[in-house]
C-alpha positions as semicolon CSV with decimal commas, in nm:
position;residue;x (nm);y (nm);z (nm)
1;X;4,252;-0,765;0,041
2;X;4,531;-0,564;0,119
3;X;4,553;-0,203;0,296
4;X;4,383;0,086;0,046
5;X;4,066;0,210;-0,096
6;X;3,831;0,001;-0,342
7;X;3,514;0,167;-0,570
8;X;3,264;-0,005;-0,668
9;X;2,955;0,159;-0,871
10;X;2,544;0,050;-0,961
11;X;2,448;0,169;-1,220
12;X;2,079;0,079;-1,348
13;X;1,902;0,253;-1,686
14;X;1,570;0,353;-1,642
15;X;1,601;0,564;-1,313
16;X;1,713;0,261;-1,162
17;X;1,962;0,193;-0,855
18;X;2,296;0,494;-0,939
19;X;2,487;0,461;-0,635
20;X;2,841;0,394;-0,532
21;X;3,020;0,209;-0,228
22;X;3,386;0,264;-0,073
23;X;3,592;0,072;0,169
24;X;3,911;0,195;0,261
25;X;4,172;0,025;0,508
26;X;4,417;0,155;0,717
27;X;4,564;-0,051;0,982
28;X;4,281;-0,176;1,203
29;X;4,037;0,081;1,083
30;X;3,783;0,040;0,803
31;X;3,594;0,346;0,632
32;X;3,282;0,264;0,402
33;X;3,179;0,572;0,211
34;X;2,854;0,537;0,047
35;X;2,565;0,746;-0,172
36;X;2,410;0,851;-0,500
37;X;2,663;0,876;-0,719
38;X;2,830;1,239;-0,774
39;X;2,682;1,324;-0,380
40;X;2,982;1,313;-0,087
41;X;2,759;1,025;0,060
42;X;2,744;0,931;0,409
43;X;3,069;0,752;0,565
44;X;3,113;0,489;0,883
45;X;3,411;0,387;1,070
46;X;3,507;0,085;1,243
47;X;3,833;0,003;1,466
48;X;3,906;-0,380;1,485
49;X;4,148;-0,556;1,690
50;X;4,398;-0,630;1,455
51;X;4,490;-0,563;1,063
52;X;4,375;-0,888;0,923
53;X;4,048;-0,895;1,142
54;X;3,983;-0,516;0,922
55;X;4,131;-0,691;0,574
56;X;3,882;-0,971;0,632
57;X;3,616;-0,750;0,747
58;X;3,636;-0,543;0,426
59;X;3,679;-0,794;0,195
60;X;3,314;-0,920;0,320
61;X;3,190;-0,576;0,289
62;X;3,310;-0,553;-0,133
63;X;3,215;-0,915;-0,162
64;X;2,835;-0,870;-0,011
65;X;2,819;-0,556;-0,269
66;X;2,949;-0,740;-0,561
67;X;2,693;-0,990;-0,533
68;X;2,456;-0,785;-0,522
69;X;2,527;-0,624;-0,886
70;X;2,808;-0,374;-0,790
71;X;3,159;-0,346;-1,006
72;X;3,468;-0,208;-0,985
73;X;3,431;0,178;-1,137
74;X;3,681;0,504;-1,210
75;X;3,483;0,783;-0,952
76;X;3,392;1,105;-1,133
77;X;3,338;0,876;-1,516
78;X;2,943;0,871;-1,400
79;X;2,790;1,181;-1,363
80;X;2,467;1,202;-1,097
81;X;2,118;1,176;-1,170
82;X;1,895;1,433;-1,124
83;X;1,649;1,414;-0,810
84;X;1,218;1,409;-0,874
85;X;1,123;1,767;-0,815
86;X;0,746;1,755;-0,757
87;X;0,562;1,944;-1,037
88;X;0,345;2,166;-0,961
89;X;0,129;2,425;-1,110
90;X;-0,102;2,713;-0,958
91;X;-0,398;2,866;-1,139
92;X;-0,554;3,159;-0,983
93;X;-0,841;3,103;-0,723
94;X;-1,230;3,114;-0,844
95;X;-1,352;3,140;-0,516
96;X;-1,542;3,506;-0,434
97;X;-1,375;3,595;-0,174
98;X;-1,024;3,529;0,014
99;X;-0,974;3,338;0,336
100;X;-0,922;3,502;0,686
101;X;-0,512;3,536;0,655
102;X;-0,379;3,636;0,999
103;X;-0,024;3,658;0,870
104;X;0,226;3,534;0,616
105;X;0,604;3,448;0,627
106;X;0,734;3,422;0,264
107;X;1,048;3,176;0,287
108;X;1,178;3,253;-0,109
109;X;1,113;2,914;-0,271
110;X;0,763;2,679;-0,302
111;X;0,754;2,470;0,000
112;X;0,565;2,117;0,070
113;X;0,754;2,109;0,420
114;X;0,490;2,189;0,761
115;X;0,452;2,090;1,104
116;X;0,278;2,284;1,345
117;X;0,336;2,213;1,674
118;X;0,176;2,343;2,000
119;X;0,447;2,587;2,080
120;X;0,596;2,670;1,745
121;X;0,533;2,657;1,336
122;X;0,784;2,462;1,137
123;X;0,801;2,506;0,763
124;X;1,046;2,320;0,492
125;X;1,124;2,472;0,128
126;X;1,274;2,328;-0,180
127;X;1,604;2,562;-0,103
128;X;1,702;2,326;0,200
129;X;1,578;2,618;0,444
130;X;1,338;2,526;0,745
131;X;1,230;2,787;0,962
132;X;1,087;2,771;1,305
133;X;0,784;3,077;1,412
134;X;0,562;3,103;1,706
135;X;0,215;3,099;1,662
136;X;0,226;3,477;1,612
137;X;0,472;3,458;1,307
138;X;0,765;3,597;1,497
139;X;1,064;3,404;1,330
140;X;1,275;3,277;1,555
141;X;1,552;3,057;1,420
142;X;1,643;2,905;1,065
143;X;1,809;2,598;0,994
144;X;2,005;2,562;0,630
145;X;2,000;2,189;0,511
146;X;2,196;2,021;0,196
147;X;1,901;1,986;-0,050
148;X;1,502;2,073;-0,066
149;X;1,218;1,987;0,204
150;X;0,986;1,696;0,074
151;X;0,777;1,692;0,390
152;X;0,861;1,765;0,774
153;X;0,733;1,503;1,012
154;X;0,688;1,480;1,426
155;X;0,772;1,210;1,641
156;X;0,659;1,306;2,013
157;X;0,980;1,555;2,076
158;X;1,135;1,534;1,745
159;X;1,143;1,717;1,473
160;X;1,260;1,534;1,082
161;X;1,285;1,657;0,789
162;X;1,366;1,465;0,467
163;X;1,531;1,652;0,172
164;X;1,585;1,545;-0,163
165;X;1,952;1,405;-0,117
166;X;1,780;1,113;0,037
167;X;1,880;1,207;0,404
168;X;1,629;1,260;0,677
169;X;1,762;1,507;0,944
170;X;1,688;1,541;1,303
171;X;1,599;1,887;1,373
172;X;1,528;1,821;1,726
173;X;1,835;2,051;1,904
174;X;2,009;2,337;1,724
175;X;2,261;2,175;1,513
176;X;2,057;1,924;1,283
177;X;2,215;1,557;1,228
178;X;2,162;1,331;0,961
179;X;1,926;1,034;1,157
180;X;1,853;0,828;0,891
181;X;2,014;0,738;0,561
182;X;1,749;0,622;0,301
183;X;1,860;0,365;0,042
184;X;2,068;0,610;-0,193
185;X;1,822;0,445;-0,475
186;X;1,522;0,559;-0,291
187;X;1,381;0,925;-0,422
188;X;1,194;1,044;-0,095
189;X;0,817;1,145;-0,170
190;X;0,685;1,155;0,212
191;X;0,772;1,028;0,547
192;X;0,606;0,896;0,872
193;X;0,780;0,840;1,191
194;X;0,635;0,649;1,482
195;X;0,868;0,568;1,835
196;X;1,174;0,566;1,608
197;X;1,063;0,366;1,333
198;X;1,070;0,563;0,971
199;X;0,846;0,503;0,681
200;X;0,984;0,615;0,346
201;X;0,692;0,647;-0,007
202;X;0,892;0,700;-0,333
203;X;0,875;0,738;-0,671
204;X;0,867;0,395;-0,780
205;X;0,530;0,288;-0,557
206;X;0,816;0,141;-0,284
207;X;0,761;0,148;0,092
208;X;1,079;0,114;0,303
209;X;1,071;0,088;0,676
210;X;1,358;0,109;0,903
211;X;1,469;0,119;1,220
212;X;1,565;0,349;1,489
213;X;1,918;0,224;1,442
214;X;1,897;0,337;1,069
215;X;1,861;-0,002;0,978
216;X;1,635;-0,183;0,683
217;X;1,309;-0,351;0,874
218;X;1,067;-0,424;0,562
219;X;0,978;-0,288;0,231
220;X;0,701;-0,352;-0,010
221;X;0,605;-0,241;-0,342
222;X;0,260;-0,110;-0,416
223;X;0,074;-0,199;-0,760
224;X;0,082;0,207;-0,800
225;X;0,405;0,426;-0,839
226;X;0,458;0,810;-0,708
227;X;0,363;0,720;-0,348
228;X;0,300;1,050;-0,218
229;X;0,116;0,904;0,081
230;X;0,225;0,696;0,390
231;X;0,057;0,707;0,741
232;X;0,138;0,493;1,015
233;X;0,013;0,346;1,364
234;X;0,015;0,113;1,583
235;X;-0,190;-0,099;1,342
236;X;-0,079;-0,078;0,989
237;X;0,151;0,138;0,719
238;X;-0,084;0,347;0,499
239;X;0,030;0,406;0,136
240;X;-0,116;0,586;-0,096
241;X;-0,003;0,601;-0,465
242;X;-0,151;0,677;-0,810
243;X;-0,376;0,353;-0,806
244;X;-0,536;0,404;-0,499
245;X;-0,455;0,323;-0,123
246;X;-0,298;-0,027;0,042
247;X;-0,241;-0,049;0,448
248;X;0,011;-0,340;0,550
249;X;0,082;-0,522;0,896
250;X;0,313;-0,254;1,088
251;X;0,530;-0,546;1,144
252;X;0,569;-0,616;0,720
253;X;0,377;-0,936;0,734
254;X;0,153;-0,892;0,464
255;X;-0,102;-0,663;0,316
256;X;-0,430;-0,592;0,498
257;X;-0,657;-0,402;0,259
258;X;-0,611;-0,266;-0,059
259;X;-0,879;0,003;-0,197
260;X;-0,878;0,247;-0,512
261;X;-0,903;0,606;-0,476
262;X;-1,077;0,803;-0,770
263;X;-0,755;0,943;-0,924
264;X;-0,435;0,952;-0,827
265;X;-0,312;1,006;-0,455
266;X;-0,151;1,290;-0,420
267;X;-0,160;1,397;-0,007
268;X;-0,272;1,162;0,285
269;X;-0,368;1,244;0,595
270;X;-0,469;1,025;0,890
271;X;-0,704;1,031;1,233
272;X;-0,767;0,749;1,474
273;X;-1,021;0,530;1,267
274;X;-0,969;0,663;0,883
275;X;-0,723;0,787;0,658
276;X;-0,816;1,082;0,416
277;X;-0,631;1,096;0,058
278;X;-0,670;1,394;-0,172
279;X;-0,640;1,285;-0,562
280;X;-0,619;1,427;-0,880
281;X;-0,983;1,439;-0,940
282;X;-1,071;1,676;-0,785
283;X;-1,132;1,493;-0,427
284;X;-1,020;1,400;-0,095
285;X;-1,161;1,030;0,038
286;X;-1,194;0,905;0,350
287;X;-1,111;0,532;0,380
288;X;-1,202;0,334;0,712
289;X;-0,856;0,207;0,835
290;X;-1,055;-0,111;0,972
291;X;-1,107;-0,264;0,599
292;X;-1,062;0,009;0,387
293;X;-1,393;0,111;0,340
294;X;-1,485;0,412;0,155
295;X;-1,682;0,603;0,427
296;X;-1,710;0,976;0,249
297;X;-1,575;1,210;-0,038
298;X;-1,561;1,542;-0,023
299;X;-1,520;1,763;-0,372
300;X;-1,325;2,026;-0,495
301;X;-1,341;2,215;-0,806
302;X;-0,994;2,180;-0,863
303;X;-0,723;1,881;-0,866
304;X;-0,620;1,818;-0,479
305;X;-0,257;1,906;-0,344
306;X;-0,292;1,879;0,030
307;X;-0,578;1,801;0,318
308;X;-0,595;1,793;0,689
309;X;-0,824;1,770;0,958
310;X;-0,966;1,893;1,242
311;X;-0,918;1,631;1,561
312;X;-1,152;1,328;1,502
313;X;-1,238;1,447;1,113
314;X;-1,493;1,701;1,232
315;X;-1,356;1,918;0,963
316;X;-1,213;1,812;0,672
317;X;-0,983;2,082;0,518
318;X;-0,844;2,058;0,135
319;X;-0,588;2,297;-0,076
320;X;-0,685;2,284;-0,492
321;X;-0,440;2,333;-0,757
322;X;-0,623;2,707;-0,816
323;X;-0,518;2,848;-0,482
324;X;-0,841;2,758;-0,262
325;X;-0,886;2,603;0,029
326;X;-1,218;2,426;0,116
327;X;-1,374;2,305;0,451
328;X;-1,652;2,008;0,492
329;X;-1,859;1,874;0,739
330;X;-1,766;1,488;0,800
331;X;-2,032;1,374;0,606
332;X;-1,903;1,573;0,270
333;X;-2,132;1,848;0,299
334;X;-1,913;2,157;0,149
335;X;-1,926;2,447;0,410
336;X;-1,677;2,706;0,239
337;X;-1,460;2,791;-0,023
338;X;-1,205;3,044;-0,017
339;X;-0,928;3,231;-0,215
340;X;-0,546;3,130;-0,027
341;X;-0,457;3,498;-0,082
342;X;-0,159;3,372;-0,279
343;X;-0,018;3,043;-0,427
344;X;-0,189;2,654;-0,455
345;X;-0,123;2,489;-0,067
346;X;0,084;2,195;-0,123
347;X;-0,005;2,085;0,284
348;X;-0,147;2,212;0,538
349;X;-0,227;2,143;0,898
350;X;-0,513;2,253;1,184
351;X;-0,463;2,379;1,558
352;X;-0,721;2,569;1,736
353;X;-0,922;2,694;1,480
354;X;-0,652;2,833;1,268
355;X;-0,540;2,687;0,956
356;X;-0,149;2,660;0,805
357;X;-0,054;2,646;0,466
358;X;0,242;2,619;0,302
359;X;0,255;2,728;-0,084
360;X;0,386;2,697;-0,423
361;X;0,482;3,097;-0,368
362;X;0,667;2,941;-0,084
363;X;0,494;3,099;0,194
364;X;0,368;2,950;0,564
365;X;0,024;3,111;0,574
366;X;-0,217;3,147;0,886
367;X;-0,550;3,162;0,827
368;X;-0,798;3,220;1,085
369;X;-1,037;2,900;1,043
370;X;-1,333;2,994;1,344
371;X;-1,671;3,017;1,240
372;X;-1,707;3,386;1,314
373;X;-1,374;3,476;1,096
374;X;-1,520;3,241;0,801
375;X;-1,862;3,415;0,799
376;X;-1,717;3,734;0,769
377;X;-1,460;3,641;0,539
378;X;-1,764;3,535;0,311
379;X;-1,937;3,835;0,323
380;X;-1,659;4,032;0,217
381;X;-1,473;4,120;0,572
382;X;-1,107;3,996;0,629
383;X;-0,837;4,128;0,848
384;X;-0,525;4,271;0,669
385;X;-0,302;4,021;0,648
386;X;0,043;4,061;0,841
387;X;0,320;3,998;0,601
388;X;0,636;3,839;0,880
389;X;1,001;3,983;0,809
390;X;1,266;3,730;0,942
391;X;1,501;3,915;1,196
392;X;1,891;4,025;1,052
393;X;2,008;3,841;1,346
394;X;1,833;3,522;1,309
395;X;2,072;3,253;1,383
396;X;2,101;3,003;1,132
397;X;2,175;2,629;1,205
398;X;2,333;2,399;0,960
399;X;2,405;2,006;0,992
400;X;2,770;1,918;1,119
401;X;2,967;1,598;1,048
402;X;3,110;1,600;1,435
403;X;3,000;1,722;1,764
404;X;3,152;1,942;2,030
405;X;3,399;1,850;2,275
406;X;3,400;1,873;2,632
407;X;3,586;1,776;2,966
408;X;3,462;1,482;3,155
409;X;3,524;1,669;3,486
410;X;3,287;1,948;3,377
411;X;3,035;1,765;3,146
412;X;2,687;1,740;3,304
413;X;2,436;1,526;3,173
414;X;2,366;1,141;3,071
415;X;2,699;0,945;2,960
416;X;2,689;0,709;2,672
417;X;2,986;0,477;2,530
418;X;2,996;0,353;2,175
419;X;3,075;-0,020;2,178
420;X;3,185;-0,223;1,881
421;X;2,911;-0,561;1,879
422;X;2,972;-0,786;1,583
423;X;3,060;-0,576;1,317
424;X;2,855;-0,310;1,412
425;X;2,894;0,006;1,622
426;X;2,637;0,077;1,927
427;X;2,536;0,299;2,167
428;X;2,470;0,212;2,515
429;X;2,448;0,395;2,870
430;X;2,692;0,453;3,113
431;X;2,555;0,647;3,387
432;X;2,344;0,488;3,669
433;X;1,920;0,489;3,673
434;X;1,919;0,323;3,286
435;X;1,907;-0,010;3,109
436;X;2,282;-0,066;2,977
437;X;2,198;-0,363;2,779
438;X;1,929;-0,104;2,555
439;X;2,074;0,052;2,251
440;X;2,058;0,462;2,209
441;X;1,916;0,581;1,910
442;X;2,243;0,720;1,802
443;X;2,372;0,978;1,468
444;X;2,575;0,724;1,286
445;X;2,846;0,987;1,139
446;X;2,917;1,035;1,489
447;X;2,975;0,684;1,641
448;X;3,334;0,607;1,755
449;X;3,447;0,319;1,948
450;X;3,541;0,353;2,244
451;X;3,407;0,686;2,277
452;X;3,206;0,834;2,526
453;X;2,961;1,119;2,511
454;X;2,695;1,322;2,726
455;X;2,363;1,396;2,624
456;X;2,114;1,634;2,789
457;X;1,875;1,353;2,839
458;X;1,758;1,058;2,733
459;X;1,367;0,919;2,654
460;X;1,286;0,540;2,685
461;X;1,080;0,411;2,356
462;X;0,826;0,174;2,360
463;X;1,062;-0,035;2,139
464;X;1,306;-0,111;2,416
465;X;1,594;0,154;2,306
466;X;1,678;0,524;2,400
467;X;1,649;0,862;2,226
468;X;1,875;1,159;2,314
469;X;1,714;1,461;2,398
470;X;1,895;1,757;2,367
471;X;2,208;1,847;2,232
472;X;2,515;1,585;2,185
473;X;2,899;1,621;2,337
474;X;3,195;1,385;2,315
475;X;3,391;1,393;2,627
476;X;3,759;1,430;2,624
């Protein structure tokens, strides 16, 4: 092929694949471009050494896509597909009296998006915003992504969230990056993360995995679709869609156990030996992840949005679609029922006897989950709860396609180079006390070869690769 820009389109009815692919020459440097159709996509560059090594290298690139059910197409003739906005509805709660709420931090739109962390709250709404409190509810900074929160998820240090223009973002410094790019195909319904490796449920029943170098590992398709479930450890990938549960190897080798939940799953939620899903019958189920036993179900009055646990499954917390919340003894034994205060919790998550919940009224709500607090709660005694104002100075932080710029001479920090290897760009280390023959974990928008960069710090994954801590600078 010759030096220019060729579009090719996939189009599938149904919901199918609607996605588009770009390669554009010039000189020794090819640009691929690629996305949903109607998004701006995600783009990569590569330098070769000379203009027919880039021709040839592109001409792969078109020929690999046409083969695979791509065309030639005019851009703008196909208009984009709308994304899966989770449904939801919230009846009023029939419980007699209201739960404990500490305090409450309305973020302006519903929000399935939570991670609680030992030093801070993190919650995720279907605007794109994602807001970071301490444990008191002080706000204290806001980040402002492309499309909604589906679900925030923790990986040791870091921090992702995946939105709903298939993109899962590192949140893990102030300015957020785009980490992963999921299939543009793929309609994100939840996430786990484990030493770099991402797990991906969707809409169809499909479970993607890939790699810390945002590349594909495995996928498999469950006999159920809208996967709203997926757990992973060392073990196994747990999915859990609308006909019931199925873990497979970690590595993708096959499927271990396969068991059906009463009702669809609609929220999963894992400990060291089980996995809990909460369905739309009105229960959550605890499955042993050694076989895929069912070990113990604990009812609700109400269809199940969202469950958690206290560490080991002493407690076993669940949010109904008529704004209660419910706790259990392991065995199933119902201990309370309570009123949210507000909307239906689409998840939730324990620390220290309090209990967070995010809501279809799109608030992050702390409820204060010790014995004492419940008691009273039940007889008719709750605190006032504190409703959190977000400070007029709260700096907001929102994803960039480049990073900052700095002097070699004053740069302190860890030194990486971007190296081309085969076709593909990677990361490696440059400064002394580190493997140089490991890959870094690396945003791909930001790769350049030949370019060097200095990170804060770098973490060494059990996978034999690196993760940047800290905040990103090409040196100049």
């Amino acid at each position: 092929m010759s030096e220019g820009t060729t579009y090719l389109e996939l189009s599938q009815e149904g919901g199918g694949a609607h996605k588009f692919y770009e390669v554009t020459v010039q000189g020794t440097v090819v640009s691929v471009r690629y996305g949903r159709i109607g998004a701006g996509g995600q783009q990569q560059t590569s330098t070769f050494p000379t203009g027919e090594k880039a021709q040839a290298a592109a001409a792969r690139k078109i020929g690999e896509k046409i083969r695979k059910g791509y065309a030639p197409a005019v851009q703008g003739q196909r208009s984009a597909r709308p994304v899966t906005r989770r449904q939801v509805s919230s009846a009023p709660s029939t419980a007699r009296a209201v739960a404990p709420v500490l305090w409450r931090f309305r973020t302006g739109a519903s929000a399935f998006g939570i991670h609680i962390a030992e030093d801070r709250c993190w919650v995720g709404n279907q605007h794109g915003d994602v807001y970071t409190l301490g444990h008191d509810g002080e706000v204290l900074a806001h980040y402002q992504l492309p499309d909604g929160v589906k679900c925030l998820v923790a990986d040791d240090f870091w921090i992702y969230a995946g939105c709903d223009d298939g993109t899962v973002y590192d949140l893990s410094s102030k300015v957020p990056f785009a980490a992963y790019d999921i299939a543009p195909d793929v309609d994100i319904f939840w996430l786990d993360i484990r030493e770099g490796v991402l797990n991906v449920a969707d809409r169809d029943g499909g479970l993607t995995v890939i790699d810390h170098e945002d590349e594909y590992q495995w996928s498999r398709r469950s006999a159920g679709e809208r996967a709203w479930m997926v757990r992973r450890d060392e073990r196994a990938v747990y999915h859990g869609h609308h006909r019931g549960v199925t873990a497979y190897r970690a590595d993708g080798s096959g499927e271990l156990w396969h068991t059906p939940t009463n009702g669809e799953v609609l929220f999963g939620w894992q400990e060291d030996d089980a996995v809990y899903a909460g369905t739309s019958r009105r229960v959550v189920q605890r499955l042993a992840k050694d076989g895929g036993t069912l070990e113990a179900t604990y009812r609700c009055d109400s269809v199940v949005y969202s469950c958690a646990t206290a560490p080991g499954g002493r407690y076993v917390f669940a949010g109904d679609s008529a704004s209660s919340v419910y706790c259990f003894a392991a065995d199933g034994t119902r201990l309370w029922k309570l009123g949210t205060g507000g909307g239906s919790a689409l998840s939730m998550q324990y620390l220290d006897e309090k209990l967070y919940l995010v809501t279809t009224d799109g608030s992050l709500v702390c409820v204060d989950a010790s014995d004492a607090a419940v008691a009273a709660a039940r007889s008719g005694t709750v605190p006032v709860a504190r409703d959190v104002k977000s400070a007029a100075a709260l700096p907001t932080y929102t994803p960039s396609a480049s990073v900052q710029t700095v002097a070699a001479a004053t740069a302190s920090g860890v030194v990486v180079e971007c190296v081309q290897e085969g076709g593909r760009l990677r990361v490696h280390v440059v400064s002394g006390g580190y493997d140089p023959s490991w890959n870094v974990q690396f945003p791909r928008h930001v790769r350049r070869a030949g370019a060097r960069y200095v990170v804060d710090d770098l973490a060494a994954a059990s996978g034999g690769f690196y993760r940047v801590r800290g905040e990103i600078r090409q040196l100049v």
